[in-house]
N, C-alpha and C positions, 0 to 999 in steps of 0.2 A: 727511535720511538716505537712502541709496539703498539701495531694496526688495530691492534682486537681487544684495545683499551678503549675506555666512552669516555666522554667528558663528566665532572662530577654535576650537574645539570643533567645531564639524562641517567646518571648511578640513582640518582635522587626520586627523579621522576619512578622509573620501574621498581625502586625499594617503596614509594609510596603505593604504585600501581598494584605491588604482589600482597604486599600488608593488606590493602584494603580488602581485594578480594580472599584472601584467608580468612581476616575478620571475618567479613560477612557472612562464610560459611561457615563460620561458629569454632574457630581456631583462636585460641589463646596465646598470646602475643607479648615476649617482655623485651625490650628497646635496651641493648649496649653501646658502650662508645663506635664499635668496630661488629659486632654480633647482634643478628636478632634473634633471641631464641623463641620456639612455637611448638606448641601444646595441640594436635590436632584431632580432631575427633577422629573414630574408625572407621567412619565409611571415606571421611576425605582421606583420611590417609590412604587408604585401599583405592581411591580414584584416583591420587596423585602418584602412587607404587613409590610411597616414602612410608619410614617409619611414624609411629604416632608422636616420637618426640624429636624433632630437628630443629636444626642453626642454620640462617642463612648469613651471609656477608656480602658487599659487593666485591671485594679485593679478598676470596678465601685463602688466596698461597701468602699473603700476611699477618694472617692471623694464628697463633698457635692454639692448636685444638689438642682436648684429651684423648685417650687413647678411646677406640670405639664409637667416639662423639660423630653423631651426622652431621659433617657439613655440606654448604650447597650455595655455587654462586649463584647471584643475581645478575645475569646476562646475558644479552641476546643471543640465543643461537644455543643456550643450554637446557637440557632435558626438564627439567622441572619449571622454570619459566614457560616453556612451550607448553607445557598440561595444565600449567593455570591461565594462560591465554587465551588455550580452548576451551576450558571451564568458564572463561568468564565471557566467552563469547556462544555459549551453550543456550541462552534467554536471550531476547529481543532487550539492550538494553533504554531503561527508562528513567529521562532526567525531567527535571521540575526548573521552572524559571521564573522569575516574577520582570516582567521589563520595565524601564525607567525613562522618561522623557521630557526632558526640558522645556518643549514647548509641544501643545496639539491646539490644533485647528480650531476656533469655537466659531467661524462662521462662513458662509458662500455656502453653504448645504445646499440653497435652492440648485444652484448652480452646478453643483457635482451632481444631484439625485437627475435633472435632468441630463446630463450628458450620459451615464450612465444606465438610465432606467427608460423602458419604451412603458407607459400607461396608457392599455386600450379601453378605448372609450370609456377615460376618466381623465381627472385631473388631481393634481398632487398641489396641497398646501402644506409648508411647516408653521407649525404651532410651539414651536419650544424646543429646545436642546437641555442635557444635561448630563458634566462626567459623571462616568462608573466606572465599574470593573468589572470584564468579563474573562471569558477562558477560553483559550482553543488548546485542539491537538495536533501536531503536526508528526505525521507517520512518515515512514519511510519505510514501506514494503517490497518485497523480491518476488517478481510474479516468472512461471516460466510455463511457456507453450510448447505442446508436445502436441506434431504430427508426424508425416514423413519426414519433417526437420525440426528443429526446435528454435525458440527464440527466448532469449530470457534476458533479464533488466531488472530496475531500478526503479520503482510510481514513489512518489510523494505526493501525500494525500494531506490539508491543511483545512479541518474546520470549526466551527463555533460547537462547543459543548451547550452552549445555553442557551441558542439558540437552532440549532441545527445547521447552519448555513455553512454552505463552502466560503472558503477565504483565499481566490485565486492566486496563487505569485507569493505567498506568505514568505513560504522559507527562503524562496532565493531573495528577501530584502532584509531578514531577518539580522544580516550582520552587522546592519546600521543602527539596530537598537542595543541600547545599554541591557545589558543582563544581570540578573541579579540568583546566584544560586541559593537555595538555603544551607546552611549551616549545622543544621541540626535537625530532626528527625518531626514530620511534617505527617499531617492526616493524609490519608490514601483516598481515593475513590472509594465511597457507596456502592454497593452490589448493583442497584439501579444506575448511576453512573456507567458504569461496566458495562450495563448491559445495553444502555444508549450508546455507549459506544462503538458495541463491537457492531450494533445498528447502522449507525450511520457509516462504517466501512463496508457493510453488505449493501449498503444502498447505493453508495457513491461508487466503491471500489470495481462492479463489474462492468462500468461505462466508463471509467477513469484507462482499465486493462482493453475495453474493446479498442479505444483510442490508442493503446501505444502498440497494439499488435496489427491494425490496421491493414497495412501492408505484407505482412506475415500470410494473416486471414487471403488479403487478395489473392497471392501467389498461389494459399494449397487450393483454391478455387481455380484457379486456372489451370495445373495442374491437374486437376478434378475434371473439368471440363474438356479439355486436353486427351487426358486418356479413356475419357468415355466416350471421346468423339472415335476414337481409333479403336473399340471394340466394338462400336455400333456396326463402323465400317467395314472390321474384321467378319463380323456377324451376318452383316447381308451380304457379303460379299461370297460365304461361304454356304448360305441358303440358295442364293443366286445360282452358285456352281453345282448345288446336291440338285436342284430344280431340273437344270439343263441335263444330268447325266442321266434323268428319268427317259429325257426325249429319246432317248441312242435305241437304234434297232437291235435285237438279241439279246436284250437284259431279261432274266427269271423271274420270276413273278417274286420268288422270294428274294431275292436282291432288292426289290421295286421296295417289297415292304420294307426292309431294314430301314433303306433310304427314307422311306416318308414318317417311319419311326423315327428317324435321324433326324431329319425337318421339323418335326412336330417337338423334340425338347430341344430344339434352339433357343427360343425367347425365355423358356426356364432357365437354360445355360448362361445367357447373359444377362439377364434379372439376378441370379446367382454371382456372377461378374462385377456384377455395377455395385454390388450392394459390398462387394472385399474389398472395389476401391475407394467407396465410400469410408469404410472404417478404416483403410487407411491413411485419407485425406481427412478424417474428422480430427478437430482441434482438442485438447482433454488442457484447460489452464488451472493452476496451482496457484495462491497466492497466499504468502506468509509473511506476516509483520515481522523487520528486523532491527527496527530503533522508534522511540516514541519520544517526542518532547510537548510538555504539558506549560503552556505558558499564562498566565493570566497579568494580563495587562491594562493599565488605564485604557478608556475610549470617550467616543461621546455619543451618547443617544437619543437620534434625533425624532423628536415625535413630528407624525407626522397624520394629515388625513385625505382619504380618497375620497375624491366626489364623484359620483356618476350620476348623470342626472339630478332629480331631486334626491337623491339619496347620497347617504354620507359617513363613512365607519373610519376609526381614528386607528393607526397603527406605528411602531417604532422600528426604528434601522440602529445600524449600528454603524460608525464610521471606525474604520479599522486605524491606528497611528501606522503602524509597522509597514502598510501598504498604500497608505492615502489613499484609499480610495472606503467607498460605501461597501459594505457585506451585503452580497445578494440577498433579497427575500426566501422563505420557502414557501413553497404553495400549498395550500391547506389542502386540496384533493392527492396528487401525487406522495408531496412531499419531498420534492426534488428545489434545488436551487436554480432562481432564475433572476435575471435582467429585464424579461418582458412578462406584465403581469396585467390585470387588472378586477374586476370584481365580477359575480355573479349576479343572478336576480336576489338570492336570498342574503347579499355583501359577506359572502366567503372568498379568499383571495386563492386568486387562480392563475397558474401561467396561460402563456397563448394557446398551447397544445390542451391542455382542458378545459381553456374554457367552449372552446373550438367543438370536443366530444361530450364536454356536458360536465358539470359540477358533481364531484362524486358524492362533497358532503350531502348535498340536496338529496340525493338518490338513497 
């Protein structure tokens, strides 16, 4: 049996894999029993360093070709597969999905909102439930930290397009939902869409990377701390000794000066010091989306209203299917996602942390 055969299951697979992406990039495609022949434009041909007109095959040493004719297997580990692999993995890619659900939740809302939700100095009534359909994004970004060492990884990032809110744990439950891809070519995102979106990754994404470098952060601080301790020490330890060599009987007056010339740029010497091992212990983070999936899903949304006092303002949640649980609120001053919220004097909804410093909207 020869090793460096595939099963016809995976010829299939990377003969569907290399078609599509040629399609996509505007290559012209006609489907043989045994042969595919392709029509390629010039710049892909010049990025693939094939000719503009070639043949692939999965099995090419069975197939008889004309004299001149480019042929070119489809298989792992050959030169032309490898350049459309890295071609197609040149853009973050991005899939669309609609989920399906046999059964969601229509009631105990009271019952999750409070387990999950703290309201200070208010109280929570639901008034109504009702399904809809919303949308999230779930990112998969490549952040990497560069100091005296590096640290790089993997964030996923999971939130509501419609309403702004993070959807914690989405994707690791995600394989319990039915998926549904489309078929055929579907509206894109609005410029505004877009531009909420790349929004709410600047807002989320630089406390989502502070948390996963955490320990990173600690170590060049310590480090930091570490070796400023030891040029401080280095530093008076060598004013200390310039000090004493002043006291010695028989030193020239000109000697005496250099010496306290020599004293007097110490603390510039090591201000100059502190500040190299500063920028070599400071952190520079990079982060770059490398896969997006856009799902819009059944939900139920639950209206509901905050009482404080005599006062009282009506607002809606969303109960996620894919996570069972409530999608956090967002707070109307920040605008960050929270579990603990309650109201202002003028009934703007606010996490603990503002309502604490004060209602921005008010202000």
């Amino acid at each position: 049996m020869n090793s460096k055969s595939s099963t016809p299951e995976t010829d299939l697979d990377l003969t569907q894999f290399a078609c599509r992406v040629l399609k996509e990039h505007g290559a012209i495609l006609e489907s043989g029993h045994e042969v595919i022949n392709i029509l390629l434009p010039k710049s892909l041909s010049e990025n693939l360093d094939v000719e503009e007109y070639i043949s692939m095959a999965k099995n090419p040493e069975e197939v008889k070709t004309f004299e001149g004719e480019s042929l070119y297997p489809i298989q792992f580990q050959t030169p032309l597969l490898d350049r459309i692999i890295s071609m197609a993995g040149s853009k973050p890619p991005f899939l669309q999905a609609a989920l399906k659900f046999n059964y969601i939740k229509t009631q105990g809302f009271d019952n999750l909102i409070k387990e999950q939700f703290e309201f200070i100095r208010s109280k929570i009534s639901v008034s109504g439930t009702g399904e809809t359909k919303t949308r999230y994004i779930l990112l998969t970004s490549r952040f990497l930290a560069q100091s005296d060492e590096q640290k790089e990884g993997l964030l996923d990032l999971s939130f509501n397009i419609d309403t702004g809110a993070l959807a914690p744990g989405m994707l690791s439950m995600l394989y319990n939902a039915e998926k549904q891809y489309p078929t055929k070519a579907i509206p894109g995102y609005t410029k505004e869409e877009i531009t909420q979106i790349h929004e709410l990754v600047s807002h989320y994404g630089p406390n989502a990377v502070e948390e996963a470098i955490s320990k990173f952060v600690e170590s060049m601080n310590r480090r930091f701390k570490r070796d400023s301790l030891s040029l401080d020490q280095y530093y008076h330890a060598l004013e200390k000794e310039m000090k004493e060599s002043l006291m010695r009987t028989g030193i020239s007056d000109k000697l005496i000066q250099e010496r306290q010339e020599k004293i007097a740029m110490i603390p510039e010497e090591l201000s100059a010091k502190k500040k190299d091992l500063l920028n070599k212990y400071s952190i520079k983070v990079s982060f770059t989306p490398v896969a997006a999936l856009a799902v819009t899903t059944s939900c139920v949304k639950v209206f509901i209203t905050l009482i404080s006092g005599r006062q009282k303002k009506k607002f809606s949640m969303i109960y996620n299917p894919v996570t069972k649980q409530m999608d956090p609120m967002v707070c109307q001053s920040c605008g960050m996602s929270t579990f603990s919220l309650g109201l202002c004097a003028n009934l703007h909804l606010n996490c603990s942390t503002c309502l604490e410093k004060g209602c921005t909207c008010c202000k």
